[in-house]
SETILUM-791639 format. One record per residue (C-alpha): residue number from 1; residue in three letters; x, y, z. Coordinates in Angstrom, 2 decimals. Last residue first. Layout:
SETILUM-791639
<site><num>NUM</num><residuo>ALA</residuo><c1>X</c1><c2>Y</c2><c3>Z</c3></site>
...
***
This chain:
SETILUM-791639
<site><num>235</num><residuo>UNK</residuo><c1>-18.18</c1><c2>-25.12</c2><c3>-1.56</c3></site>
<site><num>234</num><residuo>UNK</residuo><c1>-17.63</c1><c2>-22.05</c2><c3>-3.39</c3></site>
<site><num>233</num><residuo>UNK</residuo><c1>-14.88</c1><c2>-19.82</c2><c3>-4.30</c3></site>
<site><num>232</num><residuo>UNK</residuo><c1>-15.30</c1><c2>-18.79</c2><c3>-7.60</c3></site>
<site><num>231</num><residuo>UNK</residuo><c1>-13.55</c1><c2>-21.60</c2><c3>-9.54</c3></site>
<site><num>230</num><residuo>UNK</residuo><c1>-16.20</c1><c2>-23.82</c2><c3>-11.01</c3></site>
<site><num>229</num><residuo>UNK</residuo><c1>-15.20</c1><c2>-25.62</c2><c3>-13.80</c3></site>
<site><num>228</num><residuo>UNK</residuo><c1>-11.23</c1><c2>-25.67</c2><c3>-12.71</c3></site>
<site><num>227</num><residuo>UNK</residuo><c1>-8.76</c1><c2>-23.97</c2><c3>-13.08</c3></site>
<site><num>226</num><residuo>UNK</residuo><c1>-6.99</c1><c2>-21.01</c2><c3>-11.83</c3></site>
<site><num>225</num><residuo>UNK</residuo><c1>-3.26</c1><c2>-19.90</c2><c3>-12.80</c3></site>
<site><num>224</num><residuo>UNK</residuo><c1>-1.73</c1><c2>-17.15</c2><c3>-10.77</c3></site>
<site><num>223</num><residuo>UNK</residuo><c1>1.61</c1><c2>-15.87</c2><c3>-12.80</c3></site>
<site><num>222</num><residuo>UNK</residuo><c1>4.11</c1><c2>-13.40</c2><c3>-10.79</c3></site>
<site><num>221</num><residuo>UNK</residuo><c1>5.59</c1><c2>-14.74</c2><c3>-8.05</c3></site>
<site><num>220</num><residuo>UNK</residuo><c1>9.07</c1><c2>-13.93</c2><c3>-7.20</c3></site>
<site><num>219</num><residuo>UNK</residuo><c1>8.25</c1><c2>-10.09</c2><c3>-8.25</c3></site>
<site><num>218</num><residuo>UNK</residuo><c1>4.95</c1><c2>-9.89</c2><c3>-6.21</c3></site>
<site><num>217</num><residuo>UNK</residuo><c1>1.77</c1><c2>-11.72</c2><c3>-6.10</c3></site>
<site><num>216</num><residuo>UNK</residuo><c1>0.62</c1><c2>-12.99</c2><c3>-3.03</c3></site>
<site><num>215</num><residuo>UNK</residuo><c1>-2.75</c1><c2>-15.61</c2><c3>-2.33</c3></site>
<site><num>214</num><residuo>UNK</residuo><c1>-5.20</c1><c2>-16.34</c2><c3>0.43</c3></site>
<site><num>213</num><residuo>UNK</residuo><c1>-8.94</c1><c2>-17.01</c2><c3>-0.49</c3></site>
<site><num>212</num><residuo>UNK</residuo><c1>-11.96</c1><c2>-17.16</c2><c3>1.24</c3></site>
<site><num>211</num><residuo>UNK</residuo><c1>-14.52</c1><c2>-20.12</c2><c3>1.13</c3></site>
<site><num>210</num><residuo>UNK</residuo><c1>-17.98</c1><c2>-18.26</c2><c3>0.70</c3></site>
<site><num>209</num><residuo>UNK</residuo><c1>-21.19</c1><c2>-20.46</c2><c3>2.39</c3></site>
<site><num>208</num><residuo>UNK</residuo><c1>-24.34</c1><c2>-20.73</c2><c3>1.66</c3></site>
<site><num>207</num><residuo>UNK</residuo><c1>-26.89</c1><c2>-18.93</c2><c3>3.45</c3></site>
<site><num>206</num><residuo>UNK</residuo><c1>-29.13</c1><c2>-17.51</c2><c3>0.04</c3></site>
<site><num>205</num><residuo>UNK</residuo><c1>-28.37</c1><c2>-13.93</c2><c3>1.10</c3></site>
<site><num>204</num><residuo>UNK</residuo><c1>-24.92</c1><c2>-14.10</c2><c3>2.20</c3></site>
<site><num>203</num><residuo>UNK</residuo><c1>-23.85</c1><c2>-15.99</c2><c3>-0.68</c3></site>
<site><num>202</num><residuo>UNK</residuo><c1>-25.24</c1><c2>-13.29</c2><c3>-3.07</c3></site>
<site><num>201</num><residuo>UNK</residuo><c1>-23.33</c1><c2>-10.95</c2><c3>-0.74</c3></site>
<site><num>200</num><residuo>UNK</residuo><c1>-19.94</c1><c2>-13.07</c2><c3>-0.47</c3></site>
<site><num>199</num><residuo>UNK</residuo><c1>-19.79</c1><c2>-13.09</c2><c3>-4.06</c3></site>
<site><num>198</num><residuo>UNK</residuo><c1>-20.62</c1><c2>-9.78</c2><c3>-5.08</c3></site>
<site><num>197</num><residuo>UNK</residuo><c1>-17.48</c1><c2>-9.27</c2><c3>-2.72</c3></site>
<site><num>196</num><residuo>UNK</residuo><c1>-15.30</c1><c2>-11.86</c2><c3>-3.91</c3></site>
<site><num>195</num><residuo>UNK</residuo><c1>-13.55</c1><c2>-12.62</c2><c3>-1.26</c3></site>
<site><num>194</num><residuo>UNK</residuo><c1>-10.31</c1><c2>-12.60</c2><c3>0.43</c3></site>
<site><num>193</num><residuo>UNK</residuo><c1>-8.71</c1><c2>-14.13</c2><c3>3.39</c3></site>
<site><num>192</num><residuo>UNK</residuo><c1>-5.69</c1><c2>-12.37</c2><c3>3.13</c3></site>
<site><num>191</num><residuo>UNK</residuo><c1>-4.58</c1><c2>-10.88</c2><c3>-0.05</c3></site>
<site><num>190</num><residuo>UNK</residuo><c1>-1.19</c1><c2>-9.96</c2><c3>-1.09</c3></site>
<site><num>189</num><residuo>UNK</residuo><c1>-0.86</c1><c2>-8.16</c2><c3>-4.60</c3></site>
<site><num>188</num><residuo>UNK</residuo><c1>2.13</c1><c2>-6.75</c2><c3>-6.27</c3></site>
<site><num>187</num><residuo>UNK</residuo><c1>4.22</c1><c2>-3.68</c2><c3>-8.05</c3></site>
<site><num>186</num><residuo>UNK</residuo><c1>5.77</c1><c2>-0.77</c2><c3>-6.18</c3></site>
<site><num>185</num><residuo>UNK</residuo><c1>4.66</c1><c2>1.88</c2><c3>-4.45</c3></site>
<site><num>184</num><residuo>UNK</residuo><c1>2.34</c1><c2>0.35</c2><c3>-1.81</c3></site>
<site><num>183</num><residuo>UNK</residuo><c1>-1.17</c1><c2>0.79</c2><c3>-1.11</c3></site>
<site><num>182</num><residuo>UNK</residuo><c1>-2.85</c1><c2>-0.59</c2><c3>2.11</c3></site>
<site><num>181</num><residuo>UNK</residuo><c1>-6.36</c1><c2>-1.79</c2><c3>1.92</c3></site>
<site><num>180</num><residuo>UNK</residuo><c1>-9.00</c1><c2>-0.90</c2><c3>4.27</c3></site>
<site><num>179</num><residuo>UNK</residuo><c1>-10.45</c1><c2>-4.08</c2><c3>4.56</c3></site>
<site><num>178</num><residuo>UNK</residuo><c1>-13.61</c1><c2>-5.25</c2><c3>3.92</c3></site>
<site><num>177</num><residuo>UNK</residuo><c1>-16.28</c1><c2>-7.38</c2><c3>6.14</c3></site>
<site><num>176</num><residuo>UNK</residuo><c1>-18.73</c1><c2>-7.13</c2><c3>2.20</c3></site>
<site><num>175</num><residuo>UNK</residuo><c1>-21.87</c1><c2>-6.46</c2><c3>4.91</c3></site>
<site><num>174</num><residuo>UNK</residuo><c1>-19.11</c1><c2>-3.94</c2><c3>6.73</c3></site>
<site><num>173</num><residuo>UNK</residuo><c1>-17.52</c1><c2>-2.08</c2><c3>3.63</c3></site>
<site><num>172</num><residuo>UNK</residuo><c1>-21.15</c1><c2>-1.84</c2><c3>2.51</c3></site>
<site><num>171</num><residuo>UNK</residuo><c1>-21.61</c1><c2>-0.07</c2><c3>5.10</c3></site>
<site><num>170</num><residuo>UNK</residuo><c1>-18.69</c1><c2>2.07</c2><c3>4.82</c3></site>
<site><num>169</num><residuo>UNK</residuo><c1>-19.47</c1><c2>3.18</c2><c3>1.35</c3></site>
<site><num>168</num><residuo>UNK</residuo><c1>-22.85</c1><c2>3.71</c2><c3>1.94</c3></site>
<site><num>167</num><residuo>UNK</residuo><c1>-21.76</c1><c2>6.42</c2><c3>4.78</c3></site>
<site><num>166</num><residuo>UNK</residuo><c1>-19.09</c1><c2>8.12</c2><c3>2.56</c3></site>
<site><num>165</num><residuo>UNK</residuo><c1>-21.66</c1><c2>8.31</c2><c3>-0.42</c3></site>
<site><num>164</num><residuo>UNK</residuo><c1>-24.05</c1><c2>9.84</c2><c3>2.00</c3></site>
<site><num>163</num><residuo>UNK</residuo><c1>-21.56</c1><c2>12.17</c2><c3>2.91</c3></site>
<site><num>162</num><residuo>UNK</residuo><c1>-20.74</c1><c2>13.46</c2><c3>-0.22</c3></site>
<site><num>161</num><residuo>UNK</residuo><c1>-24.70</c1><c2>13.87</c2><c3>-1.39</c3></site>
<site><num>160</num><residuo>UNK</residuo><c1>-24.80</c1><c2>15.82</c2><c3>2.00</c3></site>
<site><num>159</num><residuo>UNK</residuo><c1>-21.54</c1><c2>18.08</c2><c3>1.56</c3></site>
<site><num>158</num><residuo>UNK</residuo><c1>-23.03</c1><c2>19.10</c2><c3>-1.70</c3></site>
<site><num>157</num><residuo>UNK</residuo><c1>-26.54</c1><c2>20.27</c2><c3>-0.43</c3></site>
<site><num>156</num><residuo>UNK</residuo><c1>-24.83</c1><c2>22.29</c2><c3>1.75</c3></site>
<site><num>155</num><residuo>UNK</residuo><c1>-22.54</c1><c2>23.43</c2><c3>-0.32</c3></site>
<site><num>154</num><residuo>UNK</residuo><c1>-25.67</c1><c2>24.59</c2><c3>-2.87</c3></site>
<site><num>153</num><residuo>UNK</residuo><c1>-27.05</c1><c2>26.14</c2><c3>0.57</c3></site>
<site><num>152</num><residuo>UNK</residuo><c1>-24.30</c1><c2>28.28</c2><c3>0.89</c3></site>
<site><num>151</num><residuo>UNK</residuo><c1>-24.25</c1><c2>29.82</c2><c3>-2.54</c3></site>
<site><num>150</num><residuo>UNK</residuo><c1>-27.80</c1><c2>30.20</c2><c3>-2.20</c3></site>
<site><num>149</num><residuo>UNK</residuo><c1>-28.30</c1><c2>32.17</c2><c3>1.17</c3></site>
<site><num>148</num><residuo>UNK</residuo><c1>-29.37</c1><c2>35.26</c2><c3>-0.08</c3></site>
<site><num>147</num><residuo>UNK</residuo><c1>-32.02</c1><c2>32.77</c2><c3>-1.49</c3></site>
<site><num>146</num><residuo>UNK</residuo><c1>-32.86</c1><c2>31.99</c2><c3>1.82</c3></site>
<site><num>145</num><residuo>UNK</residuo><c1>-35.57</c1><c2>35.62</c2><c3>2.48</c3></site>
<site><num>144</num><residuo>UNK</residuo><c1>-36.49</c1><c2>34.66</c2><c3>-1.29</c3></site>
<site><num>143</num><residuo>UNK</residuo><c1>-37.07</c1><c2>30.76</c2><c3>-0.76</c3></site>
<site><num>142</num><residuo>UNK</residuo><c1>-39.22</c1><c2>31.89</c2><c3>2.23</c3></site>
<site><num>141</num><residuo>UNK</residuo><c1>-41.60</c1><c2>34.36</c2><c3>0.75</c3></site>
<site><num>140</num><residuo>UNK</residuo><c1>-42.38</c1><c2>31.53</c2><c3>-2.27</c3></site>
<site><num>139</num><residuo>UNK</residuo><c1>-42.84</c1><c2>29.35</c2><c3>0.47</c3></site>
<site><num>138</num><residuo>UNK</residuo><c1>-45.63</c1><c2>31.79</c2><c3>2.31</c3></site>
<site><num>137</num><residuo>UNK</residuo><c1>-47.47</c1><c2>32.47</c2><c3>-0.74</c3></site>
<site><num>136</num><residuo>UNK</residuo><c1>-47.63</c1><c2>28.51</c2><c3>-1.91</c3></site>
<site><num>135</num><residuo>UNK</residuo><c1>-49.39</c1><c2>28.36</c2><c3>1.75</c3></site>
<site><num>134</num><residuo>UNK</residuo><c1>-51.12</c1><c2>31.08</c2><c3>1.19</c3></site>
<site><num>133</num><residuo>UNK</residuo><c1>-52.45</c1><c2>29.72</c2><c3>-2.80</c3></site>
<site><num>132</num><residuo>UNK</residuo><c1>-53.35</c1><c2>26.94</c2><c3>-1.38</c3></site>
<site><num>131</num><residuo>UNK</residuo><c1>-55.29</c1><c2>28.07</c2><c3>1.89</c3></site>
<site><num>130</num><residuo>UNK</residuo><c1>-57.40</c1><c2>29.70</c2><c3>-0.39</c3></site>
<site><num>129</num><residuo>UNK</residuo><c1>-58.65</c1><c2>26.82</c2><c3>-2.77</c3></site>
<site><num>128</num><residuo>UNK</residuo><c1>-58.54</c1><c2>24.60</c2><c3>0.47</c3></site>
<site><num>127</num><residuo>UNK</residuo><c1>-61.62</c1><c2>27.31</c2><c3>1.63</c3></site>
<site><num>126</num><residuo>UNK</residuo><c1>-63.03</c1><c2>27.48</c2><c3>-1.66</c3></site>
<site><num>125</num><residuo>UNK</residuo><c1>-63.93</c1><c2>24.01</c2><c3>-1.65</c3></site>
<site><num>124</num><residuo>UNK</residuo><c1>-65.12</c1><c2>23.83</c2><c3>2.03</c3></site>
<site><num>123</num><residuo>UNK</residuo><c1>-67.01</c1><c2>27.14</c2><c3>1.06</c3></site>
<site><num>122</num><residuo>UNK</residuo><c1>-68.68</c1><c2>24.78</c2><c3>-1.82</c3></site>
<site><num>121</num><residuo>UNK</residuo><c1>-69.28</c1><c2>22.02</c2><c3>-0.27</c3></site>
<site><num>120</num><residuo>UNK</residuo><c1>-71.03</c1><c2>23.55</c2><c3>2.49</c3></site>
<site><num>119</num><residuo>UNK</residuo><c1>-73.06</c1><c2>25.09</c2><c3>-0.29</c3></site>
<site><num>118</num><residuo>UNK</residuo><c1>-73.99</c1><c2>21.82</c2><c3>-2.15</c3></site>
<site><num>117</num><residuo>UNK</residuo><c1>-74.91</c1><c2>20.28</c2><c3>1.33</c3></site>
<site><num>116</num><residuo>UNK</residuo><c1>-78.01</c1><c2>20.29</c2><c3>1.56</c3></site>
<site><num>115</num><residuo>UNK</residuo><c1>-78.39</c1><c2>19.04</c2><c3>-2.35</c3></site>
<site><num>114</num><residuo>UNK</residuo><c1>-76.81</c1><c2>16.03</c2><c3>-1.60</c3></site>
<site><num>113</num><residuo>UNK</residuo><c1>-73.97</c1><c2>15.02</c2><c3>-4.00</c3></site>
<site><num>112</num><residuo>UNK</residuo><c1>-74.33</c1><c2>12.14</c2><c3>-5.47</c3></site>
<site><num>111</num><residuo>UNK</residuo><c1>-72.22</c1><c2>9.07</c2><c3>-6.58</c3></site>
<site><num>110</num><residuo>UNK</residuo><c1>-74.04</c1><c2>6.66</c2><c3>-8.65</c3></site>
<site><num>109</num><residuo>UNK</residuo><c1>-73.57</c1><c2>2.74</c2><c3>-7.49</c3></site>
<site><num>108</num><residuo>UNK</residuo><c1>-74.10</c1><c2>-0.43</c2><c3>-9.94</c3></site>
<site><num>107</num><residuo>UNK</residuo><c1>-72.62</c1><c2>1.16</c2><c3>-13.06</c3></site>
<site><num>106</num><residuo>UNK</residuo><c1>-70.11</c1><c2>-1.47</c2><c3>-13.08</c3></site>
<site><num>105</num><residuo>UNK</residuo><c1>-67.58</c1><c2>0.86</c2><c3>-13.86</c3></site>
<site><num>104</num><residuo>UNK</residuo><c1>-69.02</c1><c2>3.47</c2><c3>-10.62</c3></site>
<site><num>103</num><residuo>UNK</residuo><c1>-70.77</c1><c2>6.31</c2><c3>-11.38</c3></site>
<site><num>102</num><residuo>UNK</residuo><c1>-70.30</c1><c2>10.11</c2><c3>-11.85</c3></site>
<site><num>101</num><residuo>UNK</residuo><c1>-71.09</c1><c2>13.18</c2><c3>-10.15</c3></site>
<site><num>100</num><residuo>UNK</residuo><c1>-74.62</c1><c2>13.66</c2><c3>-10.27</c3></site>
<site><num>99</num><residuo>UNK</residuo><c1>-75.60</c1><c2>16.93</c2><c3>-8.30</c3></site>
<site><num>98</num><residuo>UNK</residuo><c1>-78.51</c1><c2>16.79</c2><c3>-5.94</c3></site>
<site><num>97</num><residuo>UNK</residuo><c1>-81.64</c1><c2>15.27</c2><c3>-4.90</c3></site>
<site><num>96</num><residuo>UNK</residuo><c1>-81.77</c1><c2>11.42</c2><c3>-4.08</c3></site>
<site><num>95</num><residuo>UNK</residuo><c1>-84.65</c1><c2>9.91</c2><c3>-5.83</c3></site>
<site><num>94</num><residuo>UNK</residuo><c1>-82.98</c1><c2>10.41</c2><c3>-9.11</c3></site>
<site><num>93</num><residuo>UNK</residuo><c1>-80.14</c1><c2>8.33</c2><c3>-8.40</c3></site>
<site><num>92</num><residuo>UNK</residuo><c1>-82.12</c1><c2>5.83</c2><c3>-6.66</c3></site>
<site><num>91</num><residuo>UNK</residuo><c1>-81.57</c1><c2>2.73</c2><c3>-9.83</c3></site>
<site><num>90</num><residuo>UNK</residuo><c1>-78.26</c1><c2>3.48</c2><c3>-9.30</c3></site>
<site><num>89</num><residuo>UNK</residuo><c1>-77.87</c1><c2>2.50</c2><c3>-5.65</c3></site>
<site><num>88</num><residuo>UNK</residuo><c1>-76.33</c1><c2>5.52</c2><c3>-4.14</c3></site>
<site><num>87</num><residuo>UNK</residuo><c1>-72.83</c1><c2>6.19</c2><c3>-3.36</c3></site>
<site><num>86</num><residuo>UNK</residuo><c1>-73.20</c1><c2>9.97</c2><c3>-1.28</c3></site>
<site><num>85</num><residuo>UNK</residuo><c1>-70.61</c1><c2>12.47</c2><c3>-2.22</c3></site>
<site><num>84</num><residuo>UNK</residuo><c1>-68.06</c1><c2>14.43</c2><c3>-0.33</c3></site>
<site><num>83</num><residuo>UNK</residuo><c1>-66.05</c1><c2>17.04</c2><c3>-3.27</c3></site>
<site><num>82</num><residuo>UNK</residuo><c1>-62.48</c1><c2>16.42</c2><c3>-3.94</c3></site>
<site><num>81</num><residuo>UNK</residuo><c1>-63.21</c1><c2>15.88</c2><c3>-7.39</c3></site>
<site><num>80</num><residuo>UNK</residuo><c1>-65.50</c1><c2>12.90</c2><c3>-6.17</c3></site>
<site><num>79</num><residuo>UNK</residuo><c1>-65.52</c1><c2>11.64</c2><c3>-2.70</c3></site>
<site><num>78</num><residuo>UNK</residuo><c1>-67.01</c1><c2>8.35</c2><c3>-1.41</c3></site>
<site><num>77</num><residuo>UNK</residuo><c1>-70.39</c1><c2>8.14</c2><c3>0.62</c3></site>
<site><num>76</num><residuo>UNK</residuo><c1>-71.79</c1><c2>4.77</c2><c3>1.66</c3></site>
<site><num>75</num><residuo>UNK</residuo><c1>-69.32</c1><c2>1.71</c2><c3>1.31</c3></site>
<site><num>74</num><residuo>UNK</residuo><c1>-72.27</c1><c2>-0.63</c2><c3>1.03</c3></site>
<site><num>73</num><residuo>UNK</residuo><c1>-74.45</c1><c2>1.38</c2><c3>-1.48</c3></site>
<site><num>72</num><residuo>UNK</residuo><c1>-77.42</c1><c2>3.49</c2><c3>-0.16</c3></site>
<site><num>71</num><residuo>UNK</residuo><c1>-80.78</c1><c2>3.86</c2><c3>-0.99</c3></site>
<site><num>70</num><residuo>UNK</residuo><c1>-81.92</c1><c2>1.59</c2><c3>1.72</c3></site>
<site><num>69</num><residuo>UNK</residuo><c1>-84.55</c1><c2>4.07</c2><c3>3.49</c3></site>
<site><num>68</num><residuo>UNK</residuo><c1>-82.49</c1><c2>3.56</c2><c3>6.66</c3></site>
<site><num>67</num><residuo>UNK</residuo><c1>-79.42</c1><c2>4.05</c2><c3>4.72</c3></site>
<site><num>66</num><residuo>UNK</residuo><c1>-80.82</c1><c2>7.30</c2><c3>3.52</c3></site>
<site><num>65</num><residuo>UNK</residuo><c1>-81.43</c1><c2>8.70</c2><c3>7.18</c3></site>
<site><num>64</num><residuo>UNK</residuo><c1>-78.52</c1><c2>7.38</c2><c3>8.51</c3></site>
<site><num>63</num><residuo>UNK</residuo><c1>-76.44</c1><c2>8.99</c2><c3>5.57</c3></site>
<site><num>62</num><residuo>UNK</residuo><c1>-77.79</c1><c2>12.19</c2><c3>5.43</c3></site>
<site><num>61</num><residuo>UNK</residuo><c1>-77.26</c1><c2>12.56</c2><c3>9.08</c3></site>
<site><num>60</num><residuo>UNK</residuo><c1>-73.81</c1><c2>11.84</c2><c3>8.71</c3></site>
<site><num>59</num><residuo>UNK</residuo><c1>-73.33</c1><c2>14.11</c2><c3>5.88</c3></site>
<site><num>58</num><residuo>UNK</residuo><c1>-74.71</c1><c2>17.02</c2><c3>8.22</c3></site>
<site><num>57</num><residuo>UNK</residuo><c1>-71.98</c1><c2>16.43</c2><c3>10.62</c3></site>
<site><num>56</num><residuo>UNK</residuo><c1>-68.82</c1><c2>16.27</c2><c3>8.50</c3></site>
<site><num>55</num><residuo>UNK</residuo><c1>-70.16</c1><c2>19.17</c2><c3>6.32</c3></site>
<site><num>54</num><residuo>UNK</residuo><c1>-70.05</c1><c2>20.74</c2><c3>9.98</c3></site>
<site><num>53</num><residuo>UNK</residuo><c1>-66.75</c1><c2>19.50</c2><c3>10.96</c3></site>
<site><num>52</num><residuo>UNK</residuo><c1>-65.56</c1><c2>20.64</c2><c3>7.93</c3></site>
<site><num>51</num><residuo>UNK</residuo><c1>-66.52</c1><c2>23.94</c2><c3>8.23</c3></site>
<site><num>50</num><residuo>UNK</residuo><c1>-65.17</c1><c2>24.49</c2><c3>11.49</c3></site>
<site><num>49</num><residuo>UNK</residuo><c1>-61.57</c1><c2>23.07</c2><c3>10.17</c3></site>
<site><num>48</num><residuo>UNK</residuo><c1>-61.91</c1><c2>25.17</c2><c3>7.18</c3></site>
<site><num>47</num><residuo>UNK</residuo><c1>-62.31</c1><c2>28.32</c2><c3>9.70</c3></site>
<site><num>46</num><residuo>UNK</residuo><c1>-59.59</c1><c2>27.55</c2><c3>11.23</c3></site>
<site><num>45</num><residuo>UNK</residuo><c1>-57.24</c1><c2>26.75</c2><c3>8.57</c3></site>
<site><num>44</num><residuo>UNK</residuo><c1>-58.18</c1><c2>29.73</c2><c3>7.20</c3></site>
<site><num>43</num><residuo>UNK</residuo><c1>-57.47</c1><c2>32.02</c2><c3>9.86</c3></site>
<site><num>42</num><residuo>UNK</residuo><c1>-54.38</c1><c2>30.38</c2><c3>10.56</c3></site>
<site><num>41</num><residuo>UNK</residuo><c1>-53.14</c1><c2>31.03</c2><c3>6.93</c3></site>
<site><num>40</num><residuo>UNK</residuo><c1>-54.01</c1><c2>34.45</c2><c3>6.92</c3></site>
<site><num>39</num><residuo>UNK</residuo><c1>-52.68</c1><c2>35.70</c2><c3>10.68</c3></site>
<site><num>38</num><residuo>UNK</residuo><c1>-49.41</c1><c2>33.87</c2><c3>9.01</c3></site>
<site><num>37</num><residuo>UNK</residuo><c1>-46.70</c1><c2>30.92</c2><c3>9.35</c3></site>
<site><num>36</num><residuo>UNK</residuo><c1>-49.34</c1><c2>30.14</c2><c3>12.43</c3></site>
<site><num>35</num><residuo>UNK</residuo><c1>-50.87</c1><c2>26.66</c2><c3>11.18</c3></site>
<site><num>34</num><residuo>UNK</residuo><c1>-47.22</c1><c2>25.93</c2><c3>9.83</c3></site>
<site><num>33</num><residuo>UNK</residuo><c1>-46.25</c1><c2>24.64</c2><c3>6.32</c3></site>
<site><num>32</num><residuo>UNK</residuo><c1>-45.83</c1><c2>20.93</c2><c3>6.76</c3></site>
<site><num>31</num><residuo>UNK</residuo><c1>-41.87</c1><c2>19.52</c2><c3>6.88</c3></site>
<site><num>30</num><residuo>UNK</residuo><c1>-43.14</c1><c2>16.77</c2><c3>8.92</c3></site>
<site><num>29</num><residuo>UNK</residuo><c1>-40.97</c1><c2>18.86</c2><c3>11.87</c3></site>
<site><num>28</num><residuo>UNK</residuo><c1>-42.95</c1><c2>21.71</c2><c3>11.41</c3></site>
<site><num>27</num><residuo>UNK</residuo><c1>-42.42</c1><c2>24.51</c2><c3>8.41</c3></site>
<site><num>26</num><residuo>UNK</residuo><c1>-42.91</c1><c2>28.38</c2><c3>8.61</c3></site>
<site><num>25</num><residuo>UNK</residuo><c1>-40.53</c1><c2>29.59</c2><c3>11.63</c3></site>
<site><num>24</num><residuo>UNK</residuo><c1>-38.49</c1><c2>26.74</c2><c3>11.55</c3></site>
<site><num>23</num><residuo>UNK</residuo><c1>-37.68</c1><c2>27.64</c2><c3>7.72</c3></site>
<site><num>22</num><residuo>UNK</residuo><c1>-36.32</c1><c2>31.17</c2><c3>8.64</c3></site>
<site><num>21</num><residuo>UNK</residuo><c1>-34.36</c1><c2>30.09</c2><c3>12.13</c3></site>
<site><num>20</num><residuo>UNK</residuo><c1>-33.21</c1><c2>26.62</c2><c3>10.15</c3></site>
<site><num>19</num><residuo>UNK</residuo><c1>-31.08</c1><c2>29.67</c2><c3>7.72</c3></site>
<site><num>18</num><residuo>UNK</residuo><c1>-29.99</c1><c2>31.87</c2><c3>11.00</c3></site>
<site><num>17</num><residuo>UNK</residuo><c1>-28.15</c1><c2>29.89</c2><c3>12.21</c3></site>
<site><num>16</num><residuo>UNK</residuo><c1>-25.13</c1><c2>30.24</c2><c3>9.37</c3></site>
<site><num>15</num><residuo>UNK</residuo><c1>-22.95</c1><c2>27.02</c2><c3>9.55</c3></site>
<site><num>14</num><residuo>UNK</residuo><c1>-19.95</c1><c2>27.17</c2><c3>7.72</c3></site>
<site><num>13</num><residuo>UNK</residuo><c1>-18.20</c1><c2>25.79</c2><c3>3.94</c3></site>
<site><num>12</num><residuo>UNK</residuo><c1>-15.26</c1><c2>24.73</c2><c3>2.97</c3></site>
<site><num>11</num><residuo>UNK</residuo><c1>-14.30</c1><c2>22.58</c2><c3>5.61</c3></site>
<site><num>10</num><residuo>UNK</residuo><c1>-17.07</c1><c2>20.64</c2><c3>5.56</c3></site>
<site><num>9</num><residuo>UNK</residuo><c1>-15.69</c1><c2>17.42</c2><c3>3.62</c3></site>
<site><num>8</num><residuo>UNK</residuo><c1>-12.41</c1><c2>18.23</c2><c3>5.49</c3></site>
<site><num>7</num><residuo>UNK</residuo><c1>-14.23</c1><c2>17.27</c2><c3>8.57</c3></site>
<site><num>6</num><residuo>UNK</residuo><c1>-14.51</c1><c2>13.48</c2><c3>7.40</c3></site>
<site><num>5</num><residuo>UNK</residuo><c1>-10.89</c1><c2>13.31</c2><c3>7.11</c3></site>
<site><num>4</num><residuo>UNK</residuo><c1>-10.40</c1><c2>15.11</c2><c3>10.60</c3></site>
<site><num>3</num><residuo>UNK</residuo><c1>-13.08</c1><c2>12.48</c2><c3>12.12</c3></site>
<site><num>2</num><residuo>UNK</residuo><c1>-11.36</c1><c2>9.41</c2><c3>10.56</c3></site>
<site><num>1</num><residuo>UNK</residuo><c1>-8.02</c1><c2>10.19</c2><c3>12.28</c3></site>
***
């Protein structure tokens, strides 16, 4: 019974395979724009990976030859507009020759950038510059090859907000223990057991108990009368 309710939720719409086909070919599972969504892409990726390593591998050697001359800070080398930078004492900033990039707020450390490796930098820089504008290439290509695919994708999207709400609905159903109530035509209340549901939650949370309630209210009985200076159910 619950499965052909929630299947009416879908019943207006289909599944078209070919839609996860388009976006499996360019995204991963991490939603990440493939290494191989193009020759371009993978081309760049591979050459920024090679020129990484090798910024990667002349910055170390930087670095164990200026720590050993104690011009370095504590944490090293830092990055700076996206550029690798050394974090030199300040009073070594001009020993060290490169770019200036800034210092730190207690003007203790300057961050430098080593002149050897101002033009690895650079094609490192230019590299992610490129691989930006593919990747925003390649999803630009996508949405138009799904846009055919709008009207079904707005149902999509439609059926998911709806079943969300269906799923926090039952689960707070269970935390609350509810009951699926049963809805007469004419006038009156029977409760079993009840609670207060913001009740039982706070309750639940702080381990006190919640003392449920049992009460009717129909034709014969038709006032409820509560008193009391605290009457909400707790002990």
């Amino acid at each position: 019974m619950h499965i052909q309710i929630l299947l009416k939720v879908i019943s207006n719409t289909y599944y078209e395979k070919a839609i996860p086909e388009l976006i499996n070919e360019v995204l991963d599972e991490n939603s990440q724009v493939k290494d191989n969504a193009s020759e371009d892409l993978k081309n760049i990726r591979l050459s920024l990976y090679r020129k990484r390593n090798e910024l990667r591998r002349l910055f170390d050697k930087i670095v164990s030859k200026l720590n050993k001359q104690g011009y370095l800070a504590e944490i090293e080398e830092s990055f700076m507009s996206g550029r690798r930078v050394l974090a030199v004492f300040a009073e070594q900033k001009r020993t060290v020759k490169g770019i200036l990039h800034g210092e730190s707020d207690s003007r203790k450390t300057a961050f430098v950038e080593p002149e050897e490796t101002i033009e690895l930098n650079n094609a490192v820089y230019e590299l992610e510059n490129d691989e930006r504008k593919e990747v925003y290439r390649i999803l630009r290509e996508l949405t138009s090859k799904l846009s055919v695919y709008a009207t079904l994708l707005t149902g999509w999207y439609t059926v998911i907000g709806e079943y969300d709400f269906i799923r926090a609905k039952a689960k707070l159903a269970a935390e609350i223990k509810g009951e699926y109530p049963i809805v007469v035509e004419k006038s009156g209340v029977h409760l079993v057991e009840a609670y207060h549901p913001l009740l039982l939650l706070y309750n639940q949370r702080t381990g006190k108990p919640t003392i449920p309630v049992t009460l009717t209210l129909d034709d014969a009985n038709r006032i409820l009368v509560i008193s009391g200076p605290m009457p909400v159910g707790k002990r």
